[in-house]
C-alpha positions as CSV (number, residue, x, y, z in Angstrom):
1,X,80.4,-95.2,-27.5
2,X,81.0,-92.5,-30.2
3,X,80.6,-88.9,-29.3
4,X,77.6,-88.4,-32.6
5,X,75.8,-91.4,-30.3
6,X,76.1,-89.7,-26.9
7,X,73.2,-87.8,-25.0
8,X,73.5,-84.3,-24.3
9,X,73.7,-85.4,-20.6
10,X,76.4,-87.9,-21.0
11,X,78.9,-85.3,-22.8
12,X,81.4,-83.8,-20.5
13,X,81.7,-80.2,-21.0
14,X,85.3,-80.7,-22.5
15,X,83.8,-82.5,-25.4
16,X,80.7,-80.1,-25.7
17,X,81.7,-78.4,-28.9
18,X,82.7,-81.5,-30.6
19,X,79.6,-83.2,-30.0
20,X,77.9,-80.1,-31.4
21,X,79.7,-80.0,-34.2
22,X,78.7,-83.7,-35.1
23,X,74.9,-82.8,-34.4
24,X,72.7,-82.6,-37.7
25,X,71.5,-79.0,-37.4
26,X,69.2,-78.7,-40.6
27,X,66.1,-77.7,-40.0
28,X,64.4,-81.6,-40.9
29,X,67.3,-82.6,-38.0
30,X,66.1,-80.1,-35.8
31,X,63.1,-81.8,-35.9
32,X,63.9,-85.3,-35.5
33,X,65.4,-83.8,-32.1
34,X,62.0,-82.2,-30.8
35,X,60.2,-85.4,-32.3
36,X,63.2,-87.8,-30.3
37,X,62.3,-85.2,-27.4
38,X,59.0,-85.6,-27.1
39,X,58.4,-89.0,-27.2
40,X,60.9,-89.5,-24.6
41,X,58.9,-87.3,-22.4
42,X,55.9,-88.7,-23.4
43,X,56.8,-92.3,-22.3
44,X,58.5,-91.4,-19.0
45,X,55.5,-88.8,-17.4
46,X,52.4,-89.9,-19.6
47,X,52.8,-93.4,-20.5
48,X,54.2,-95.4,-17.6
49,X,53.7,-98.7,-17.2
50,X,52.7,-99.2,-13.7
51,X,50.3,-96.5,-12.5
52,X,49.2,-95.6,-8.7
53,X,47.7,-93.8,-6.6
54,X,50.6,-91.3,-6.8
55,X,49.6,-89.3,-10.4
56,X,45.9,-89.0,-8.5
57,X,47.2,-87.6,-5.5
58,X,49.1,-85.5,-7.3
59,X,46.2,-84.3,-9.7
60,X,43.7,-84.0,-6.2
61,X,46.5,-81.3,-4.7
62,X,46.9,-79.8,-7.9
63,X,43.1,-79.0,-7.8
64,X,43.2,-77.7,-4.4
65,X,45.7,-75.5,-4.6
66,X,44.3,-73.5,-8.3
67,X,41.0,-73.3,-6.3
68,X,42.4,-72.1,-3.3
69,X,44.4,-69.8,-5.4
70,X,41.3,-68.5,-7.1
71,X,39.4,-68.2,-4.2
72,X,42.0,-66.4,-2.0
73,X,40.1,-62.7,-2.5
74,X,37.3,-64.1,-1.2
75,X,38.6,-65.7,1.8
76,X,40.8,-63.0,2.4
77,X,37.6,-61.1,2.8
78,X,35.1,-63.3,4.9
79,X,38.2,-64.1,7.3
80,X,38.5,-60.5,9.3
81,X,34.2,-60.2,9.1
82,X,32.6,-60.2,12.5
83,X,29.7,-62.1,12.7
84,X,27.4,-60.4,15.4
C-alpha cells in the first residue's frame, strides 16, 4: 500500500523519513496516534476474546513474587535464627 497507510513496523528504515514526513504531526494528530495506540493495546492484552487459565496463572505469580519481595527482610532474618 501507500507509505502514509503503512505501520511504523512495516516501514523499512530506507523509507523512515519519508513516512515521517507524511505523518500528521499537529498536536490533535498526535493524539489520534496515542488514541489509535491505545486501543490497539487495549484489545490485544485486555480484551481478548478467548480467555484461560493463562492471565490467572500469570496474575497468581505476579502475587507471589511482590509478596515475596516485600517480605524478603523478614525472611532474610528468621532464616540464619537458631531455634534452641
Amino acid at each position: 500500500g501507500p507509505l502514509s497507510e503503512r505501520r511504523l513496523m512495516d516501514v523499512r528504515l530506507g523509507e523512515l523519513p519519508a513516512w515521517l514526513a507524511t505523518c500528521d504531526l499537529s498536536p490533535q494528530g498526535l493524539l489520534g496516534g496515542v488514541w489509535k495506540a491505545c486501543n490497539s493495546y487495549y484489545d490485544k492484552y485486555i480484551n481478548v476474546k478467548r480467555g484461560g487459565p493463562a492471565g490467572i496463572s500469570m496474575l497468581l505469580a505476579g502475587y507471589c513474587l511482590l509478596s515475596y519481595g516485600w517480605n524478603y527482610q523478614h525472611i532474610k532474618c528468621h532464616r540464619w535464627r537458631k531455634y534452641h
